[in-house]
KOLLUM-311512 format. One record per residue: x, y, z of N, C-alpha, C, O, CB in turn. Coordinates in steps of 0.05 Angstrom, whole numbers, plus 32768, in hexadecimal, padded with zeros to 4 digits. Glycine has a CB too. Layout:
XYZXYZXYZXYZXYZ;...
***
This chain:
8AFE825C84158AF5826184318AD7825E84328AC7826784208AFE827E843A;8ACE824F844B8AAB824B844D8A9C826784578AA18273846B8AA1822F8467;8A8E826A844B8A7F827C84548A73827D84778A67826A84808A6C82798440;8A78829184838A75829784A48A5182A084A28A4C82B384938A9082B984B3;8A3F829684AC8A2982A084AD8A22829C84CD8A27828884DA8A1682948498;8A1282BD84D98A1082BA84F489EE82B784F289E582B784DB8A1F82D58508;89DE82B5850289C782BC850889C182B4852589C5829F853189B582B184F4;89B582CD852E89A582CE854E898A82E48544898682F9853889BF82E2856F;897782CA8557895C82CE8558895182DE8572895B82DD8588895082B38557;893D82EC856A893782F48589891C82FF858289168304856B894D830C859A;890F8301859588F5830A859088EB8326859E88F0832E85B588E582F38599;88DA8334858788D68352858288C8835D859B88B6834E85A488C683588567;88CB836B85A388B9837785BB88A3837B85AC88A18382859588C2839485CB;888D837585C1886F837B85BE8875839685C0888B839F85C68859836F85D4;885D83A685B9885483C885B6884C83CB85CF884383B785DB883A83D285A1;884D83DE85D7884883EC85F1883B840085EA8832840485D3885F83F48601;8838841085FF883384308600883A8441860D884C84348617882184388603;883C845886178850846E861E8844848286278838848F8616886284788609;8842848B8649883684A98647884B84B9865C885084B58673881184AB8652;885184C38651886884E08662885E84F4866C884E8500865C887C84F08651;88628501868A88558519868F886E8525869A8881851986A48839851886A1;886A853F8698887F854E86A2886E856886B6885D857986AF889385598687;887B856286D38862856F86E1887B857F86FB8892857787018842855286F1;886C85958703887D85A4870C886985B58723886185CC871E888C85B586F3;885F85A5873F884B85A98754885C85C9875E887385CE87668849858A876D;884085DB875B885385F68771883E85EE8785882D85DD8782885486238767;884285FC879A883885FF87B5882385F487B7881185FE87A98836861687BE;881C85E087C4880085E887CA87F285D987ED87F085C187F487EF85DA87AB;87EE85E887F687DE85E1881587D685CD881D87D385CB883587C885EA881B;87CF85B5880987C985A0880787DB858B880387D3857587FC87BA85A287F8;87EB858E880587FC858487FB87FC856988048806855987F58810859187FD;87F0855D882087ED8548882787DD8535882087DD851C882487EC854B8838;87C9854A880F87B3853987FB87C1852D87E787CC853D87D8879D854B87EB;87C6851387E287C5850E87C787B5850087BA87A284F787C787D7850587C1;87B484F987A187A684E5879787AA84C6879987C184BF879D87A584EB8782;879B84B587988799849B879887B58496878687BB84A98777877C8490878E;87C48481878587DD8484876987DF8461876B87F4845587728807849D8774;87C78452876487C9843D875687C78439873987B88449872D87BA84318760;87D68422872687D48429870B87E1840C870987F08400871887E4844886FD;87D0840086E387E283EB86E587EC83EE86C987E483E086B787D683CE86EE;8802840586C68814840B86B7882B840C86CF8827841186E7880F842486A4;884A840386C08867840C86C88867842186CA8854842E86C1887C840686BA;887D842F86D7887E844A86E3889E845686E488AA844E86F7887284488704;88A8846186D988C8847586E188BE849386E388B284A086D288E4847486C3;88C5849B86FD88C484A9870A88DD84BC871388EA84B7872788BB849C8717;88E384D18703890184E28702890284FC870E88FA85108702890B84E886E6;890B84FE8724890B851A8737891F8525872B8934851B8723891085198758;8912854887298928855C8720892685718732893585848730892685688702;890F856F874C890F858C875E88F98579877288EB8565876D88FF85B3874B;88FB8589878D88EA8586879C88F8857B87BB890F857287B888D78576878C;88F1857A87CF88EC857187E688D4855687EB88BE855587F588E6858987F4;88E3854787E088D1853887E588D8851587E988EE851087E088C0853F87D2;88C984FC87F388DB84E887F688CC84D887DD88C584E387C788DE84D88817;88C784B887E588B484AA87D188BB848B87DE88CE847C87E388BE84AF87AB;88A3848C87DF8893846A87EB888F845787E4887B844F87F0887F846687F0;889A844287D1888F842887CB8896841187D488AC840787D7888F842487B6;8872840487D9887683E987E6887C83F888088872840D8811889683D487D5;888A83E98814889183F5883388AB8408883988B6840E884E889683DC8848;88AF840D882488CE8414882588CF8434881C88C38437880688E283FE880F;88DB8450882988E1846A882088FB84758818890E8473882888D984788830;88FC847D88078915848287F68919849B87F4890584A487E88916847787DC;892C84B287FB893384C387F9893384CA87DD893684B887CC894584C38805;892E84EB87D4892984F187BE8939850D87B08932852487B5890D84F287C1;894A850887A2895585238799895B851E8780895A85088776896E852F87A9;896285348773896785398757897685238745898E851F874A897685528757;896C85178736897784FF872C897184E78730897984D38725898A84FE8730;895D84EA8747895084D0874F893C84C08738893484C58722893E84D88767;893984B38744892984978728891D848C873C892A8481874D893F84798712;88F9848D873D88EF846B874988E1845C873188D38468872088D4846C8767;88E58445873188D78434871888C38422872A88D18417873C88F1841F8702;88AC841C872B889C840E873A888D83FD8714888F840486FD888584268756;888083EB8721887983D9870C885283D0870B885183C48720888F83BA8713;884183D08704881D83D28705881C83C68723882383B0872D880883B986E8;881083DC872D880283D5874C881483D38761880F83CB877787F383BB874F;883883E08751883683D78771883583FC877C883A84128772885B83BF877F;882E83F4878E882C840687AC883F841E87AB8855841987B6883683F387CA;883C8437879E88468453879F8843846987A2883484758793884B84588796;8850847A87B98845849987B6886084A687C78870849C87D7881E84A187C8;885D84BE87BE886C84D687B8886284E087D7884A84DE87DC886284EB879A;887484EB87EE887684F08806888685168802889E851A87FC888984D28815;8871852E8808886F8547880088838546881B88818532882A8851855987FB;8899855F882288A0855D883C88A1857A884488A88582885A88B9854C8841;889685958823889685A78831888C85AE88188887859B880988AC85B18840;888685CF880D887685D287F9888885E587EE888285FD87F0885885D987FF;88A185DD87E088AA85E287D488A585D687B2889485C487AE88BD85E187E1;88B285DF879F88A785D1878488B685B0878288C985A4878B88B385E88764;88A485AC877488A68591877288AA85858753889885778749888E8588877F;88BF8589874788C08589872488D08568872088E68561872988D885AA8714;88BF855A871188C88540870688B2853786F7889C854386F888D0852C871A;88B9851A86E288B5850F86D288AC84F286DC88B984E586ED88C8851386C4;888E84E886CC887F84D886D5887D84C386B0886D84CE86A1886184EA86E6;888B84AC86A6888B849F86A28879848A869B888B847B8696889584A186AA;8864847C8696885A846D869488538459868288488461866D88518475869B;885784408685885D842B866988408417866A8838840F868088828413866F;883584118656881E84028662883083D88661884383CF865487FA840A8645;882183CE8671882D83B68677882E83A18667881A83948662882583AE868A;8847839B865B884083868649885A8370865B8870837786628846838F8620;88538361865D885D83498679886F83378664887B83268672883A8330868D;887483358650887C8327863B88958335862E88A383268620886583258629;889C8348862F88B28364862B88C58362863988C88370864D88A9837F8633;88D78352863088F98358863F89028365863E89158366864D890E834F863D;88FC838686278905839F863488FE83AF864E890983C48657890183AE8623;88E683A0865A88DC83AD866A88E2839B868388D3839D869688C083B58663;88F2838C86848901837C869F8905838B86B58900838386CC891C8372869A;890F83A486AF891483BA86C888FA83B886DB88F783BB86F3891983DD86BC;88EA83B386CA88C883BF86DD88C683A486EA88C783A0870288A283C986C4;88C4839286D888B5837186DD88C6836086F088BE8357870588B3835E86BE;88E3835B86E588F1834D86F088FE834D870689168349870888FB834A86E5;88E98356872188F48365873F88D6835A874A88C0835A873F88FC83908740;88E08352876388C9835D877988BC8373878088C58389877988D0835B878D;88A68370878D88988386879588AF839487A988BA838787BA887A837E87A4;88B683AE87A488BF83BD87BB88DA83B387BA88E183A987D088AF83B987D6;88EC83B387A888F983A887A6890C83BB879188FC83C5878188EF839287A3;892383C2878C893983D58779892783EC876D892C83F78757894883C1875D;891483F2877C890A840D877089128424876D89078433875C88FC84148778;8927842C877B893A8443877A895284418767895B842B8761894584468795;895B84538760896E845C874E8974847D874F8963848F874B896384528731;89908480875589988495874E89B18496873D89C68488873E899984A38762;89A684B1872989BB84B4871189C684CD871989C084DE872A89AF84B486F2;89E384CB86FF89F584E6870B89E784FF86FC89CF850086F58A1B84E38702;89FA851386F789E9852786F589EF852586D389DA852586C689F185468709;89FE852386CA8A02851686AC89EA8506869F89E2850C86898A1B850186AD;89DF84F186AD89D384E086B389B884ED86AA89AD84EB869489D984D786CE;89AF84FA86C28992850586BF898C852286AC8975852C86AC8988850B86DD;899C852A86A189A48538868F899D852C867389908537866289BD853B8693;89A785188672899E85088658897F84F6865B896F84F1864989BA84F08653;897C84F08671896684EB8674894C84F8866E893884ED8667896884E78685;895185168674893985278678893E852E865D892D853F8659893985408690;894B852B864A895185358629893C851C861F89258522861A897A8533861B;89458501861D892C84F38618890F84F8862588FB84FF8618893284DC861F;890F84F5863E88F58501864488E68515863A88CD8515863B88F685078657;88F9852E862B88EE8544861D88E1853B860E88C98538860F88FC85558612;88F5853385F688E9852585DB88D5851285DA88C7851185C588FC851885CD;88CF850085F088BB84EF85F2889B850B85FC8884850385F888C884D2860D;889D852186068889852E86068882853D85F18870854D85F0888A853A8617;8890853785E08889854085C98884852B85B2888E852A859B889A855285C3;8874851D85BF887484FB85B0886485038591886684F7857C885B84DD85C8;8854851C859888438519857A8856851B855E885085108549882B85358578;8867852785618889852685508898851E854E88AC852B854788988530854E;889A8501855588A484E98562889684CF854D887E84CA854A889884E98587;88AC84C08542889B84A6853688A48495854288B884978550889B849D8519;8893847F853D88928467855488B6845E855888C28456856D887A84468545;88C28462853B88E08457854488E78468855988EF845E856E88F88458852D;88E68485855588F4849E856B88EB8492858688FB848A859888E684C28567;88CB8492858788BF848985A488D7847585B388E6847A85C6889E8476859F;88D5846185A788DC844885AA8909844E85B68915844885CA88D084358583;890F845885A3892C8461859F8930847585BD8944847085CB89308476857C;891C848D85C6891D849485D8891A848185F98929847C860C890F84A685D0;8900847B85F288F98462860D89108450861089118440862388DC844B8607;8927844F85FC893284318605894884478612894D8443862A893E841185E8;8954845C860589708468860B8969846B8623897A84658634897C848285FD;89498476862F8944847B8646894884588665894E8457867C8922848A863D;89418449865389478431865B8961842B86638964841C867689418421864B;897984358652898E842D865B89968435866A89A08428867C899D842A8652;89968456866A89A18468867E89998459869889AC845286A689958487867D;8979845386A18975844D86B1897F843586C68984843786DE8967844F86AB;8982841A86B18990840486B389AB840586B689B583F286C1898B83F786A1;89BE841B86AE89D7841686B689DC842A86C689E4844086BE89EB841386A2;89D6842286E889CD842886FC89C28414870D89AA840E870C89BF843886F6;89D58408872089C483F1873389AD8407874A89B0841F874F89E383DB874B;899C83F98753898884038767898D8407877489768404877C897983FB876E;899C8410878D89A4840987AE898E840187BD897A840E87C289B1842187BF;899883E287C6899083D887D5897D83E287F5898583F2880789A383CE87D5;896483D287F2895083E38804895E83F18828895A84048836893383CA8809;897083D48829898E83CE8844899683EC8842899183FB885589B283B18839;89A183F6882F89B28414883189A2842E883B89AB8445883B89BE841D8812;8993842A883F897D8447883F8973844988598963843A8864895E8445882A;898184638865896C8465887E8958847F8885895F8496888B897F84628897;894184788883892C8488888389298496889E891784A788A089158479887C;8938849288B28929848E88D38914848F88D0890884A288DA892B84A288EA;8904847988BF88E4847988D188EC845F88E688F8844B88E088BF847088B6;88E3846488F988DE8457891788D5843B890E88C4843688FD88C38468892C;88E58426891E88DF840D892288C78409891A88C18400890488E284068939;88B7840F892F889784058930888A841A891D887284198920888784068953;889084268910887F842C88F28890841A88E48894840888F4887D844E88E3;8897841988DA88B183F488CA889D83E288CE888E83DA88BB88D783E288E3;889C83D988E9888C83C188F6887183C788E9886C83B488DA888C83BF8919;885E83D788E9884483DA88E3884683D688C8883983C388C2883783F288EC;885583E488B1885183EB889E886183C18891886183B5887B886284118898;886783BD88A48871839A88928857838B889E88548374889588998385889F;8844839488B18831838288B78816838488A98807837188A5882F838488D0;881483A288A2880183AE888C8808839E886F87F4839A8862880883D2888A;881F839688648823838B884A8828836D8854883483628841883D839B8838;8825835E8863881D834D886B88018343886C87F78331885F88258350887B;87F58353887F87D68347888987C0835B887887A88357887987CF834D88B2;87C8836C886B87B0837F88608797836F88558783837C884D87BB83938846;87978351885387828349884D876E83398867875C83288866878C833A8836;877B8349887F876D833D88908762835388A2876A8369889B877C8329889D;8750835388B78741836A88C2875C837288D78762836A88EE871F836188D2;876A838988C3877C839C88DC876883B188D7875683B388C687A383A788D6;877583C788F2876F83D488FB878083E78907879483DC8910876383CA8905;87818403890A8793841589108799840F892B87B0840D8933878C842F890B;8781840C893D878884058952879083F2895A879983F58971877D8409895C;879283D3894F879F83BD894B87C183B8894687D083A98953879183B58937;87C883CC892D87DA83D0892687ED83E08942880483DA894A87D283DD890D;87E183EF894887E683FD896287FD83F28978881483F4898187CB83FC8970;87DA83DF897B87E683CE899C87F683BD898B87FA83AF899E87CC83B989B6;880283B28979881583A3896D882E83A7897B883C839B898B881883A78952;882C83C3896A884A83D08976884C83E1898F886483E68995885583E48960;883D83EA899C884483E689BF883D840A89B8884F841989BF886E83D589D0;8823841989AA8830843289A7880B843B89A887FA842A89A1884B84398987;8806845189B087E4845889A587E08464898987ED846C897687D3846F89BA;87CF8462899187BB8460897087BE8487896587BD8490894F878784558978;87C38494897F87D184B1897587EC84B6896387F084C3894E87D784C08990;87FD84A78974881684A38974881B8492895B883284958953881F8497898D;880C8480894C8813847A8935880A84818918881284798902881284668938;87F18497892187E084A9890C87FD84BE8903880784C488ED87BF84BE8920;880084C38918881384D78916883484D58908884484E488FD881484DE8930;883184BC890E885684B08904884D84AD88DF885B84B188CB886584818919;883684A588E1882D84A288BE882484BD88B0882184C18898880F848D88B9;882184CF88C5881C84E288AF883E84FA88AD8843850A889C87F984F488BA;884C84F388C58863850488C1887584EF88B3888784FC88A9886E851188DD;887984D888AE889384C1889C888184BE8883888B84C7886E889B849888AD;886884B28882885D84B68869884B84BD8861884284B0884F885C84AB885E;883A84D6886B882A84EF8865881284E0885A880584E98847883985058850;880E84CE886487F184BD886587E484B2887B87F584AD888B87F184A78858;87C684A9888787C084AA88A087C1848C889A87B98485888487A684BB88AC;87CF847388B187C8845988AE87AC844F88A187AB8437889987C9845188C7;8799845C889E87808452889E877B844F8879876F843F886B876A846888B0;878C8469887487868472885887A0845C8848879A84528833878A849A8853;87B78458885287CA8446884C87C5842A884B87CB841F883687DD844A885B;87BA841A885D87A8840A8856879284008845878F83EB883787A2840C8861;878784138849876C8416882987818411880D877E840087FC875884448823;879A84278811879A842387F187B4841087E987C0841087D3879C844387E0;87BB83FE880387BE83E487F887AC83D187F187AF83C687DB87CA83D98806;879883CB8800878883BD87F5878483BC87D7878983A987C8877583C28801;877683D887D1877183E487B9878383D787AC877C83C387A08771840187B7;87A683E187A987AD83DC879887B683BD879287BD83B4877D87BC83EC8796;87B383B187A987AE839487A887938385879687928373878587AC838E87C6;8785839087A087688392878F8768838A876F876383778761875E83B28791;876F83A9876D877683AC874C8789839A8741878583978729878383C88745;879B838B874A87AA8379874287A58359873787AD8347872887B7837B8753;8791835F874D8780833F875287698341873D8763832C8733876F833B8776;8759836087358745835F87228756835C87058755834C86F38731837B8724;87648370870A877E836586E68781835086DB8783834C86C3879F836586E7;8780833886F58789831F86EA8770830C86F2877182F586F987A7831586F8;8753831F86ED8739831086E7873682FF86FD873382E786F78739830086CB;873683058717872B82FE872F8715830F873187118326872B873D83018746;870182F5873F86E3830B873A86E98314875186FB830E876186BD82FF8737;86D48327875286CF8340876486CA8333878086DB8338879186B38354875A;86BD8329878686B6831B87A886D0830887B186D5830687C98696830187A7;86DC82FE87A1870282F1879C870E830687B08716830487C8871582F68773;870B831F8798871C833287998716834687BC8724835487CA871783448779;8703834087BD86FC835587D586F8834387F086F58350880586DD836787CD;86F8832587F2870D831A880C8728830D8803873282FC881286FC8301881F;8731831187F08750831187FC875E832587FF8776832188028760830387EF;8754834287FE8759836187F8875A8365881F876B8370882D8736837687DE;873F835788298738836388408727837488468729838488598745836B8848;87118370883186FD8386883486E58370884786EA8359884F86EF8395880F;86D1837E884B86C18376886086AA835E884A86A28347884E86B083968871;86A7837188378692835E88258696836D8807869F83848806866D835E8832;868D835C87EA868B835C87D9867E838287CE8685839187BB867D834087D6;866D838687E0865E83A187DF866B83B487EE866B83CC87E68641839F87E9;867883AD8805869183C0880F86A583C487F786A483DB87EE86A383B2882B;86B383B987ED86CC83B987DC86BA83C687C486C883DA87BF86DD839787D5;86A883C987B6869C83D4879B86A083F3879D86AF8401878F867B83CC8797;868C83FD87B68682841187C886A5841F87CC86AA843487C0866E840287E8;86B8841487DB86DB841B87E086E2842287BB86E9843887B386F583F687F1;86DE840E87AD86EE8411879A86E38424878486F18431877586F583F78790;86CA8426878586B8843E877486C0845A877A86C3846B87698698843D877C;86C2845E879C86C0847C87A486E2847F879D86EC8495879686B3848487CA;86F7846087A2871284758798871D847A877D872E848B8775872C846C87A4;870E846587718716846B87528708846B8740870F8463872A8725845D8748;86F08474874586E0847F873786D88467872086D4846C870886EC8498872D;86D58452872A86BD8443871986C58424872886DB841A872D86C0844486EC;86AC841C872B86A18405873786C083E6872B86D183E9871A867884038727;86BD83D1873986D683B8873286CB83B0871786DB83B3870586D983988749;86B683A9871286AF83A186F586AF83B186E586B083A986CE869A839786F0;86AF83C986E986B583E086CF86D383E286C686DC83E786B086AC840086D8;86E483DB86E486FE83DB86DD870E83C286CA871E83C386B8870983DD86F6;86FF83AB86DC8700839386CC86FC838F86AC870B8382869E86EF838586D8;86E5839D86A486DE839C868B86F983AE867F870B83A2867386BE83A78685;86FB83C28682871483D4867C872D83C78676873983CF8661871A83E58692;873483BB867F874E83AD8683874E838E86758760837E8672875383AB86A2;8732838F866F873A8378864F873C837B863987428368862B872E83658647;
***
């Protein structure tokens, strides 16, 4: 009898990196404050408590226990408070290696696009058991790291997204309409009051629909698309005056001046950073 020999090739994942937080918001008055939440690391995002929804790209997704959002570097996310109850979940973060077919979940999607996932309660149970062990990474060798992140991978993956079509938020037509014309034109001179007369509504009347559907004022939602448009465009070594008219800023010294006071250091400091 001839000898049967198999062989399949495949090639090793690049190294990554890994940062896990486990955070658990009590009360607080502010709650409408948040921080800026651009980053150009991947993101899984696992609710275990809270009142609260979650925003990426144009689209809001209801949020309860078992929930999953995975968003991928820059795109467009934040967490919508709807009352100040606690707020306990798990924040994920993978740094980007674009070359990583384990990391397809993040890469291989559109912006705003299968970000949602919910698991059963079995599900997030086992989830939040890896998540443990990964916070305790200093006792953890790179195989464990690695052995946890992927189990955490599968759980996630066997689980389709529901489709953006299934979800209804009631936010109102004409916040829909604004918020697809804002990720449209943000690189051109809108304006709240522009945006406004678009949709047939005043400039009261739509301050207000943005801060009760997504607890941000149009003006400030704007900015930090740009921004995170911005940052995307400096990542991939577009100079700075590039970057700040196709963003929609007014001039090269407007966009430095925006991008200094929100993230704390000037486009070329960031630029240098990120090589």
């Amino acid at each position: 009898m001839s000898a049967i020999k198999k062989e399949v090739k495949f090639s090793a994942a690049p190294d990554f990196e890994l940062w896990v937080e486990y955070i658990n918001l009590p009360y607080c008055p502010k709650r409408d404050v948040f921080p800026l939440h651009i980053h150009n690391t991947m993101e899984i995002y696992v609710n275990l408590s809270g009142n609260v929804s979650f925003m990426v790209e144009n689209h809001t997704y209801p949020i309860s226990k078992g929930s999953v959002i995975i968003t991928k570097p820059f795109e467009y996310h934040h967490c919508i408070h709807h009352d100040y109850s606690l707020h306990e979940h798990y924040c994920l973060r993978v740094s980007n290696c674009e070359d990583n077919e384990l990391l397809s979940l993040f890469l291989h999607r559109k912006k705003g696009e299968k970000n949602h996932i919910e698991l059963t309660d079995e599900q997030t149970i086992s989830l939040k058991k890896h998540l443990d062990i990964l916070l305790n990474i200093e006792n953890c060798s790179s195989l464990d790291k690695y052995y946890h992140f992927i189990r955490i991978l599968q759980i996630i993956q066997n689980n389709t997204a529901t489709p953006e079509s299934d979800y209804s938020d009631n936010m109102p037509p004409n916040l829909r309409k604004v918020l697809n014309i804002i990720s449209e034109q943000f690189a051109s001179h809108i304006t709240v009051a522009s945006l406004a007369a678009d949709v047939f509504v005043s400039v009261g009347t739509l301050e207000r629909q943005f801060k009760k559907y997504l607890n941000i004022s149009p003006t400030e939602y704007i900015k930090r698309k740009r921004l995170s448009e911005a940052m995307h465009l400096l990542n991939k070594g577009v100079s700075v005056s590039q970057v700040a008219y196709q963003c929609g800023f007014p001039d090269a010294s407007n966009f430095i001046k925006v991008f200094k006071k929100n993230l704390g250091q000037t486009p070329y400091q960031y630029m240098k950073i990120m090589k």
